[in-house]
C-alpha positions as CSV (number, residue, x, y, z in Angstrom):
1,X,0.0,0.0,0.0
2,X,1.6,3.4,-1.1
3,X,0.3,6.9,-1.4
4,X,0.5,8.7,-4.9
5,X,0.4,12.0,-3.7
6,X,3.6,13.4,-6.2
7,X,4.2,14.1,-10.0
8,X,7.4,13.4,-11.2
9,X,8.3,17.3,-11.8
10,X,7.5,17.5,-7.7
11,X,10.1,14.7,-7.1
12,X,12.7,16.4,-9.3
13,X,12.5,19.4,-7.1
14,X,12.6,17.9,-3.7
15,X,15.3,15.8,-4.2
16,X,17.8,18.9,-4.8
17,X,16.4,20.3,-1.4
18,X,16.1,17.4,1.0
19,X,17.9,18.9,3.5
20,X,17.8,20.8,6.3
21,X,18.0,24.7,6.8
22,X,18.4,26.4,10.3
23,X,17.2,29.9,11.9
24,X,18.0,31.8,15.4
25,X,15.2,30.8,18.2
26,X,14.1,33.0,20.5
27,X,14.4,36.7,18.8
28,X,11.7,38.3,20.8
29,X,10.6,41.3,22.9
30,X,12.4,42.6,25.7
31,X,12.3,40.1,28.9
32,X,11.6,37.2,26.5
33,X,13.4,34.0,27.4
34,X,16.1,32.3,25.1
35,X,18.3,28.6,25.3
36,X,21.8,29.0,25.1
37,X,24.1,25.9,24.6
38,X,26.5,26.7,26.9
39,X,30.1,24.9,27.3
40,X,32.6,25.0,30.6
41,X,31.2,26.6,33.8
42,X,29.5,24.5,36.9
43,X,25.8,24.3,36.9
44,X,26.0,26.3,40.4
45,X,28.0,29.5,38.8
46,X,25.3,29.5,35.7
47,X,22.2,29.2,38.5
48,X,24.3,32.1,40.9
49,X,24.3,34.2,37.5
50,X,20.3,33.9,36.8
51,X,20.1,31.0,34.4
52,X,18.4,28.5,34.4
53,X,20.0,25.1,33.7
54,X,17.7,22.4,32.1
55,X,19.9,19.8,31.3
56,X,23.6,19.0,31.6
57,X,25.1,16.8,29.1
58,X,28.6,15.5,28.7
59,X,29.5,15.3,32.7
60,X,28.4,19.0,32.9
61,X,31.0,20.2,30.5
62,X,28.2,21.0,28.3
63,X,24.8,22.6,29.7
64,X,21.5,23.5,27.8
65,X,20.3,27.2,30.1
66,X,17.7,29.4,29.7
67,X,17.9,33.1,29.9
68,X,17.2,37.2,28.9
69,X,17.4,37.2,25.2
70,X,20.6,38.9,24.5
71,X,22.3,37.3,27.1
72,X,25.3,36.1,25.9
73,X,28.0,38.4,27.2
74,X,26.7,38.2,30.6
75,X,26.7,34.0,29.8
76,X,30.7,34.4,28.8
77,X,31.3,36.4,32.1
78,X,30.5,33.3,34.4
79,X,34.1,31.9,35.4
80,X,34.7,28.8,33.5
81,X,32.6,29.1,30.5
82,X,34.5,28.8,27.3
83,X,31.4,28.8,24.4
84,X,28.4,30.4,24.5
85,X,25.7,29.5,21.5
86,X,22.5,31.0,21.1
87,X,20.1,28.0,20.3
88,X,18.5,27.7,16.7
89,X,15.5,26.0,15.0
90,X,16.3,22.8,12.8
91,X,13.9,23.2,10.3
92,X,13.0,20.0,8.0
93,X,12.9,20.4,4.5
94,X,10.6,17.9,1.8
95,X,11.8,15.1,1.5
96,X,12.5,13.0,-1.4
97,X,9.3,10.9,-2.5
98,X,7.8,9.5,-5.7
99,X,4.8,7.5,-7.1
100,X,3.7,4.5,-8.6
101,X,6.2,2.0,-6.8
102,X,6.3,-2.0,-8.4
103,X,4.4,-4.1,-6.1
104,X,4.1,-8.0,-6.0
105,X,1.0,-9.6,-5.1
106,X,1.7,-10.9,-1.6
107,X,3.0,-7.3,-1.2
108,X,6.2,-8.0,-0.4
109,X,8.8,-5.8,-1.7
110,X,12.0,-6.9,-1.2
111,X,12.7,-7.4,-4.6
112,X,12.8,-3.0,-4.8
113,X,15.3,-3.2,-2.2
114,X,18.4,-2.8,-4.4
115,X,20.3,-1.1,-1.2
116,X,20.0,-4.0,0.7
117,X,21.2,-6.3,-2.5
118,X,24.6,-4.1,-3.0
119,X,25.7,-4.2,0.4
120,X,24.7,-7.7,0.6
121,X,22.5,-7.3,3.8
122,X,20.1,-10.5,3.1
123,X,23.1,-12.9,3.0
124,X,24.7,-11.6,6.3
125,X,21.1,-12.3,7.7
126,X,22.9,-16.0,8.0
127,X,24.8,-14.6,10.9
128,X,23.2,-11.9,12.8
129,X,19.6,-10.3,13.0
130,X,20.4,-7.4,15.5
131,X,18.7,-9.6,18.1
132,X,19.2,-8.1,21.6
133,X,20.6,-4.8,20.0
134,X,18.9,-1.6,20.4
135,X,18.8,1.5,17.8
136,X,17.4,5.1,18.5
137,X,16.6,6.9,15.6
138,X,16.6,10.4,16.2
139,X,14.3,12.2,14.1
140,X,10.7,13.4,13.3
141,X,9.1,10.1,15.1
142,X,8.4,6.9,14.5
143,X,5.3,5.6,13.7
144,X,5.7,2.1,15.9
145,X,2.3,1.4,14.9
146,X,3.8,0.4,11.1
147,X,3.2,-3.7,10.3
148,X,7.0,-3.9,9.5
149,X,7.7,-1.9,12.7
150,X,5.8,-3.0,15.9
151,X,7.1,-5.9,16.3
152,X,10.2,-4.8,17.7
153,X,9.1,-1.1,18.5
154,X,9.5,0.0,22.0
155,X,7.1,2.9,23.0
156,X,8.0,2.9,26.7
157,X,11.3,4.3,26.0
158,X,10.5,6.7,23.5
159,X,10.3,10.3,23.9
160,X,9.9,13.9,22.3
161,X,12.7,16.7,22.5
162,X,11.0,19.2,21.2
163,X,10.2,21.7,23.6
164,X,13.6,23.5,22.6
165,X,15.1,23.5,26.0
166,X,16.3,19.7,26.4
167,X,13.6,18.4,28.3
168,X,11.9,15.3,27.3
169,X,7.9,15.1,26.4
170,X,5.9,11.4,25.9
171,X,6.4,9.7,22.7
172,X,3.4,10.9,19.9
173,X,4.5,8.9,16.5
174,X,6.2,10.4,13.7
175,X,5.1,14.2,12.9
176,X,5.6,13.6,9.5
177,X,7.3,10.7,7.7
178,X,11.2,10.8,7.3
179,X,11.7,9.5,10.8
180,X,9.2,6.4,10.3
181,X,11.3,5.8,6.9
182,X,14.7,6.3,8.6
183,X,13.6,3.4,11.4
184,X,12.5,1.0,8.7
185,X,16.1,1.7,6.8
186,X,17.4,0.3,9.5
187,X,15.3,-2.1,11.5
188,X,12.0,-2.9,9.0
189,X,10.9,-6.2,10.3
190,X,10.3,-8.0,7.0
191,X,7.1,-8.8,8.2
192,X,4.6,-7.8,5.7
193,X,6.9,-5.5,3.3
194,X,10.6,-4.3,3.6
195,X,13.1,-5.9,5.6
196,X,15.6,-3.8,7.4
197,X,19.3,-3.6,7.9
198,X,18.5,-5.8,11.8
199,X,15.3,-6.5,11.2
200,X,15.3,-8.2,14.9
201,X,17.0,-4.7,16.5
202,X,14.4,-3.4,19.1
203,X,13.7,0.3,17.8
204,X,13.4,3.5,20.0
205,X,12.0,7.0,18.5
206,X,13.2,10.0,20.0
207,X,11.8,13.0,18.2
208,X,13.9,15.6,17.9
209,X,12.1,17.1,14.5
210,X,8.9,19.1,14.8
211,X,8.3,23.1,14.5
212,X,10.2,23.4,17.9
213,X,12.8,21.0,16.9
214,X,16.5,22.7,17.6
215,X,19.9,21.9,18.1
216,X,20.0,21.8,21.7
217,X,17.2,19.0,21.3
218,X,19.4,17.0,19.1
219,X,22.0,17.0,22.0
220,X,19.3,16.2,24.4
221,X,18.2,13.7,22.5
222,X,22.1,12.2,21.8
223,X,22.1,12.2,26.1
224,X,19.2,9.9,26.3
225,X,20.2,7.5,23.6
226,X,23.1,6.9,25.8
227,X,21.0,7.2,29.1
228,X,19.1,3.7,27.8
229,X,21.9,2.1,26.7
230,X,20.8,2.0,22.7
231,X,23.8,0.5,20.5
232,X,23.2,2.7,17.8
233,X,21.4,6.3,17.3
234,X,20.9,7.4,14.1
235,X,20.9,11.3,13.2
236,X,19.5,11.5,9.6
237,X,19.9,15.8,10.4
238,X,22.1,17.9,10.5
239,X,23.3,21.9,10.1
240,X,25.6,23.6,7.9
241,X,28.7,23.7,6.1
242,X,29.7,26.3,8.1
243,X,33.2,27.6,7.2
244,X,35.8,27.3,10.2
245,X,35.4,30.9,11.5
246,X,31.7,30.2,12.2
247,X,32.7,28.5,16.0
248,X,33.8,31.4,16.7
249,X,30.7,30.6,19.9
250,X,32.3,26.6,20.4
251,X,28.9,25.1,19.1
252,X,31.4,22.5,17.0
253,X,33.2,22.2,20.1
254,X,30.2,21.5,22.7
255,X,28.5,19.6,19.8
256,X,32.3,17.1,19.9
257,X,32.3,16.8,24.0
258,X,28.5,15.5,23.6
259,X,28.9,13.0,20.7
260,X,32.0,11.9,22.1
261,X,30.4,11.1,25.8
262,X,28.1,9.4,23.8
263,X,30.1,7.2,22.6
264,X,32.1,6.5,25.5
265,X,28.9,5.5,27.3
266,X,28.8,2.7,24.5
267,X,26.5,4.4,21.8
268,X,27.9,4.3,18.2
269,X,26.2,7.6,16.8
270,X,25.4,7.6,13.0
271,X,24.7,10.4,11.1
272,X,24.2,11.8,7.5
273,X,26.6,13.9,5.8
274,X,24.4,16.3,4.1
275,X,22.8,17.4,1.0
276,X,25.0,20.5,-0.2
277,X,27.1,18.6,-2.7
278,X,30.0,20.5,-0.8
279,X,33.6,19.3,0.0
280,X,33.8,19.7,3.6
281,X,37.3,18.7,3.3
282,X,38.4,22.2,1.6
283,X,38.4,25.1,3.4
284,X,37.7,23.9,6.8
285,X,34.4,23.6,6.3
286,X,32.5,21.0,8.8
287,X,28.4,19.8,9.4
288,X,27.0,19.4,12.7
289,X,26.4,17.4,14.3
290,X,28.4,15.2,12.0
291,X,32.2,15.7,10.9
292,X,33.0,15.5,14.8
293,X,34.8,13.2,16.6
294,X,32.7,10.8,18.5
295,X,30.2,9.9,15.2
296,X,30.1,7.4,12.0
297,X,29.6,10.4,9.2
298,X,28.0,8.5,6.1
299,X,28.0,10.0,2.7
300,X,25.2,8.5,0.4
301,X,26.1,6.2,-2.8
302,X,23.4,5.1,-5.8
303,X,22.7,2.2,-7.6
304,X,25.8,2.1,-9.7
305,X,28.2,2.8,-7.1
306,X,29.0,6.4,-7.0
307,X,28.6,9.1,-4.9
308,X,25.2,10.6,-4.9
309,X,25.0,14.0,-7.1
310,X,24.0,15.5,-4.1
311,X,25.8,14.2,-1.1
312,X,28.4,15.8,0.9
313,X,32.0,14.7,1.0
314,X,35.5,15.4,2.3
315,X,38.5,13.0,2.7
316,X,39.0,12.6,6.5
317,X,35.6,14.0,7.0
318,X,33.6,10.6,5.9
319,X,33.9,7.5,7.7
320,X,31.7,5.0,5.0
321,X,29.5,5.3,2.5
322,X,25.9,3.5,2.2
323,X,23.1,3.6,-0.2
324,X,20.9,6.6,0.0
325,X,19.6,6.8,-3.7
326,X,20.4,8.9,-6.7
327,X,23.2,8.4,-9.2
328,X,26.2,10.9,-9.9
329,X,23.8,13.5,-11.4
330,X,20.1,14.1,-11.1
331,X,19.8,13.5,-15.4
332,X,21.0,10.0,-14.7
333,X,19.0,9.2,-11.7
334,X,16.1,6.9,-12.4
335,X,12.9,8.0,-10.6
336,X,11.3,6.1,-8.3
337,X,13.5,3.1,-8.6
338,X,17.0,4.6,-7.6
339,X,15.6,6.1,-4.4
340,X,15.8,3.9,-1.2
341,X,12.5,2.2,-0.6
342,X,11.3,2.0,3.2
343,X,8.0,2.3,5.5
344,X,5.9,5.6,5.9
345,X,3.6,6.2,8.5
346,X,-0.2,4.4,8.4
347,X,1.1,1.2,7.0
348,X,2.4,2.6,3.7
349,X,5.9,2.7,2.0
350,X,7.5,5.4,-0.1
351,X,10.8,6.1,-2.1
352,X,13.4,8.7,-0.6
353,X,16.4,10.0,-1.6
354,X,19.2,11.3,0.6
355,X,22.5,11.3,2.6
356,X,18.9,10.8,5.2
357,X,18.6,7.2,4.1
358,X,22.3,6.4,3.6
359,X,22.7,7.0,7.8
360,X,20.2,4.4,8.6
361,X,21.8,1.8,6.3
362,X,24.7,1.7,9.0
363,X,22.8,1.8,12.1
364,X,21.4,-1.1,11.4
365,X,24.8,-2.8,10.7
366,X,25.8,-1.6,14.1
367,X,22.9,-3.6,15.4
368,X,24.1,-7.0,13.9
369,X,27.8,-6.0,14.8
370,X,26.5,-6.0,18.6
371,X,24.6,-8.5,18.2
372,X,27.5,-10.8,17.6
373,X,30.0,-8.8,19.7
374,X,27.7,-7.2,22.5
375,X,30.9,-5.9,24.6
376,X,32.6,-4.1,21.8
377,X,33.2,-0.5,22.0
378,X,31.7,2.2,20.2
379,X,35.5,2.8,18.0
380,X,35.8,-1.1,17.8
381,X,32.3,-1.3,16.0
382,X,33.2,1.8,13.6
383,X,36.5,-0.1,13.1
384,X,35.1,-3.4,11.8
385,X,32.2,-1.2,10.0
386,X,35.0,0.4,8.1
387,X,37.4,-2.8,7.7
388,X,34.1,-4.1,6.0
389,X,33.8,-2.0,3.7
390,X,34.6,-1.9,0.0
391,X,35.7,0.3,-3.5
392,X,37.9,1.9,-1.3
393,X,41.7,1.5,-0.1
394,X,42.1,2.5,3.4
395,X,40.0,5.3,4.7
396,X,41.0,8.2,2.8
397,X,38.4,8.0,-0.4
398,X,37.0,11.5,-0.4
399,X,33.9,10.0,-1.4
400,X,33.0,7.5,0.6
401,X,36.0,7.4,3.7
402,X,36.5,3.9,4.0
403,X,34.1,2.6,1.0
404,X,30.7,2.2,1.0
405,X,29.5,-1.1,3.5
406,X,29.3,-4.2,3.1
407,X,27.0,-6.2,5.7
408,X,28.2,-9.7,4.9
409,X,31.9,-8.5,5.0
410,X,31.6,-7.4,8.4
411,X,29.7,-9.7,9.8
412,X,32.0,-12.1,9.0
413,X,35.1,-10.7,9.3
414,X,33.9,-10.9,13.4
């Protein structure tokens, strides 16, 4: 069952905007209250000061406060604090859809699953599942009420950060549909149409997408992925390029401590590259929250091998490449049937295309890499991830770090 709600013309536009674009929060009247991302200073010096701290993340080195709009000088006068960033909206853009899909009778549709046949994903199925491994996709929602989904979806651990502040609100499904596609990516049971990456990985939704959706919910939302002890979070999202003089405020450096707590607490962190077919390599430039140390950055590949037309790249900036859809130009790319194929919300399926679906791809091989290793470390995973991988020599292929994964490689390489 699939919705038919976009012409082709429609599909050729989104797919050169999927993305995301970002704006200041909290530009109001005098006395209004703004979040501020604040890194170094103790919680008690911030509180002595007049802020309010909701949240601490990375031992404390990092803290989500609230405050006077405009107060970031007064912020940078507290003894100890190094970065002060006002927060901003993450704003969603369309994502990538189309029409018309192939179906089979007993609506299975595994044979449209061409990401899952280059990477060889069904035959390492002979050696892990991602039983007993736990992803958090981190995103608009899930909708856990999806046939290929509920199975293994767990609402009792799944929240909402999207209150702008860092503070958690009850689980309420996917607020649109790249987060339920995302979780399916990586964890679709294969019960009535797509099979994920670990289609036996339990799957946790922590919404960090919505119209209040900002960056220092995305951190938040990193903290609890760790705080429940998921194996993999997935962060199809991001901001930027920003060129190096842009943290001049630390956000890249608060934006590191967090990821890379994260990953000491045993999470491995994946997240997508971007859109902006830009070399992050040159020039400094860098995407947040990927391109820091403590996460799997994943540029996306197509059909044929190559590096998406639109994906970002940047030797020492990309750890792997997966498939997210689209070939090396958008006059080559095939529409619907080079876009990644997944579950939307109300028990349908729809084609997307993005460095969004490549992320997912290696989520889920996290999940079967802990599944047959459960005390590896988050860099031990990423090591065998990238060991696994292929079309690369080493890990300094601008395109695709060290090649774009291969499931059955890895899994039994362990």
């Amino acid at each position: 069952m699939t919705r038919h709600t976009k012409t082709r013309r429609r599909v050729l536009q989104g797919i050169t905007a999927a993305g995301l674009s970002v704006g200041m929060v909290g530009a109001g009247s005098a006395g209004s209250s703004t979040t501020y991302v604040v890194t170094g200073g103790s919680r008690g010096r911030l509180e002595d000061a007049g802020f309010s701290v909701t949240r601490e993340l990375a031992g404390g080195s990092v803290s989500i406060v609230s405050g006077p709009d405009g107060s970031e000088g007064d912020l940078e006068a507290v003894s100890g604090v190094s970065g002060v960033t006002e927060n901003f909206e993450v704003d969603f853009a369309d994502p990538v859809e189309s029409a018309d899909p192939q179906t089979t009778d007993d609506a299975d549709y595994t044979d449209l699953q061409w990401d899952k046949e280059i990477t060889d994903t069904f035959e390492a199925h002979d050696y892990a599942t991602g039983e007993g491994s736990r992803i958090v996709i981190a995103d608009t929602g899930v909708d856990g009420s999806h046939p290929d989904l509920k199975d293994n979806f767990n609402e009792d651990e799944s929240l909402a950060f999207v209150d702008g502040d860092g503070t958690p609100s009850p689980y309420d499904g996917d607020s649109g549909d790249h987060g339920t596609h995302v979780a399916g990516t990586a964890a679709a049971t294969g019960a009535e149409g797509v099979t994920g990456t670990a289609p036996d990985a339990e799957i946790v939704s922590v919404q960090v997408l919505d119209d209040g959706g900002t960056f220092a919910d995305i951190l938040a939302g990193a903290d609890h992925a760790a705080e429940i002890g998921a194996d993999a979070a997935n962060f199809s999202l991001g901001a930027g390029p920003y060129p190096p003089q842009a943290n001049s405020d630390g956000l890249r450096v608060a934006t590191q401590k967090v990821m890379q707590d994260v990953a000491r607490r045993g999470t491995v962190q994946t997240v997508s590259s971007g859109n902006a077919e830009t070399n992050l390599q040159q020039g400094g430039m860098y995407y947040l929250p990927g391109t820091v140390q403590g996460v799997m950055t994943v540029s996306a590949s197509g059909p044929n091998d190559e590096l998406a037309f639109y994906s970002n790249y940047g030797t020492n900036e990309i750890e792997v490449g997966a498939p997210g859809g689209g070939r090396a130009t958008l006059e080559e790319t095939t529409i619907p049937d080079d876009l990644v194929y997944s579950t939307e919300p109300d028990g349908t399926y729809g084609w997307k295309a993005g460095t969004s679906m490549a992320a997912p791809q290696v989520a889920g091989l996290v999940g079967l890499v802990r599944e047959l290793e459960p005390e590896m470390n988050a860099n031990q995973v990423e090591n065998n991830i990238a060991h696994g991988a292929e079309l690369a020599s080493g890990r300094s292929s601008s395109e695709f770090g060290a090649g774009r994964i291969n499931a059955l490689n890895t899994v039994q390489r362990i």
